[in-house]
N, C-alpha and C positions, 0 to 999 in steps of 0.2 A: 317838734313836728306838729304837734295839736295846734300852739299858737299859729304857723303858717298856714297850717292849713284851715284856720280860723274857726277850728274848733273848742268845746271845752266840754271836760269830762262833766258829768253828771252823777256825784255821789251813790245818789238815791236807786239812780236806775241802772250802774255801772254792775258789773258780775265781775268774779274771777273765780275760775274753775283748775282746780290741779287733776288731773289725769294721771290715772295710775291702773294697776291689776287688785282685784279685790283683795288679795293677798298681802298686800301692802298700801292697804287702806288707811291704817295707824301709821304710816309712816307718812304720810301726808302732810304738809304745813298747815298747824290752825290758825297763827297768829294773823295779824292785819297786814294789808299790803299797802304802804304807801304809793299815792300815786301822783306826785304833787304834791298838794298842800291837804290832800281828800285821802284818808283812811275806807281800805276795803275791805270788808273781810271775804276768807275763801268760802264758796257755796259749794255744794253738794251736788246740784243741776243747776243750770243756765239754759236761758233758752237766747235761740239765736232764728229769726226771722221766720220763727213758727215750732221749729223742731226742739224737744227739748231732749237736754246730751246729761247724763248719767259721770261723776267721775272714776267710774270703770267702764263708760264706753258701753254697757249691757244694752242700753237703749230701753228698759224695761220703764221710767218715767215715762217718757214718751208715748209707748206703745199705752201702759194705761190709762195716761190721760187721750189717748185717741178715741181708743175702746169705750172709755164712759162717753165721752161726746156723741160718739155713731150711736149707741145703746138709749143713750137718751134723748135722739132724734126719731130713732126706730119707735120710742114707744110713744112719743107724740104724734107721729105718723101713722100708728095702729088704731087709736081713737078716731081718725078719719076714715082708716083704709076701708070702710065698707059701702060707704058714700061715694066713693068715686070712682072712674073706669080703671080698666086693669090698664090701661097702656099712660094715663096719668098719673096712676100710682107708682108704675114703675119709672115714669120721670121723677118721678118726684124722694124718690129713693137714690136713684142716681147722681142726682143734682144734690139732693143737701146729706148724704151718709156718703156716697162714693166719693165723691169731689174733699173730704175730709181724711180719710183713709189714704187716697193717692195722695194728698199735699203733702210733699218732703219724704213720702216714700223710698226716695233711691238712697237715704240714709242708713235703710233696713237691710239692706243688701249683705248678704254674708250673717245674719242673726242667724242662728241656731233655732229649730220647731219651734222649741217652746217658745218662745218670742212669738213667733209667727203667728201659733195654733189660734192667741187670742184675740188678733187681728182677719181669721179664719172665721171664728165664731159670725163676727160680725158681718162679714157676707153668708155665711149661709142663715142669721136669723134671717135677716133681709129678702134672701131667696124665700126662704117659707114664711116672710109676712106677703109676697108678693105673690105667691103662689098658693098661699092660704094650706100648705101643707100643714102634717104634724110634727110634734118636735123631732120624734125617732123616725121619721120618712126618710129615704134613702137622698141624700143631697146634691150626688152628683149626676144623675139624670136632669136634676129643677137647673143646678146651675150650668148644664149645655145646651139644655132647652131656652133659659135666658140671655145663652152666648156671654155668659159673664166666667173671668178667669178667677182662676185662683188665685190667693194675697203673692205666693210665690212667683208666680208666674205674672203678675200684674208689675211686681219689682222690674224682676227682668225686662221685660215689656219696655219699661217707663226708661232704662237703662239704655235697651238695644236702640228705642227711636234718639234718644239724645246723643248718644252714638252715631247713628247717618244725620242726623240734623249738622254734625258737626264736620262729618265727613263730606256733604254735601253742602259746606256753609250755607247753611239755613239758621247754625245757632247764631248768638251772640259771637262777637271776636275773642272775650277774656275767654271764652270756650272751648272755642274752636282751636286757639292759637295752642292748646297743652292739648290737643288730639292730634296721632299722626296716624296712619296704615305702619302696623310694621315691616310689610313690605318696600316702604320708604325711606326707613332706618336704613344708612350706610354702617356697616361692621368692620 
């Protein structure tokens, strides 16, 4: 299939991931996988066009390599935040911490709190860098004052619109065409 479709794998940057419950994490294959003439071995995480995927599925890679990035944007942004207007500053928290958080979000979907809470943290520092609260100030007053959601409700959100995009062909076709209404399922 590769040669037709005049591809060729790439040793170096190829992954292969086994999927399993953590419970059965020793019973996972260590050895190499041939794939061709190119020996792979299995990795632990793989990342795939930003998201990186966990072999129990936790999603907990992911989430903290998100976390440190926003964290370590927030605190590059706090060296300037007193130099600049409130309404630039909150662009500019949107644009390079928010726009981070949402990419590949709708993979989070169904995580359990814990997952979530530290994806939480980092909207509400954000809220009280932009609002120059304290750390123990009550948070969710800043973040309806900001009109910004919460990480839970930002999933969904991200969810429900790619949902009517698709029901409203606005998405993509590979999309759209595995969306139906179930009231359009014959029984």
């Amino acid at each position: 299939w590769m040669r037709s479709s005049h591809l060729q794998l790439n040793s170096n940057k190829s992954e292969v991931i086994w999927f399993s419950t953590r419970h059965r994490k020793n019973k996972r294959p260590k050895d190499l996988i041939r794939l061709g003439v190119d020996w792979i071995s299995p990795s632990d995480t793989v990342r795939n066009l930003g998201a990186i995927f966990d072999s129990d599925m936790s999603m907990d890679t992911h989430v903290s390599h998100v976390t440190r990035a926003c964290f370590s944007t927030l605190r590059q942004i706090k060296t300037v935040a007193s130099f600049i207007p409130l309404k630039s500053l909150i662009t500019l928290v949107t644009s390079l911490v928010f726009s981070k958080l949402d990419y590949c979000n709708s993979v989070l979907a169904g995580l359990p709190k814990s997952s979530t809470r530290r994806l939480q943290s980092v909207i509400n520092a954000a809220a009280r860098l932009v609002k120059r609260a304290r750390k123990y100030d009550r948070i969710s007053p800043i973040l309806q004052e900001l009109h910004w959601l919460k990480i839970d409700c930002r999933i969904d959100f991200k969810l429900a619109l790619l949902v009517f995009k698709c029901l409203h062909k606005l998405a993509p076709l590979y999309l759209r065409s595995d969306v139906t209404r179930v009231s359009d399922v014959q029984s």
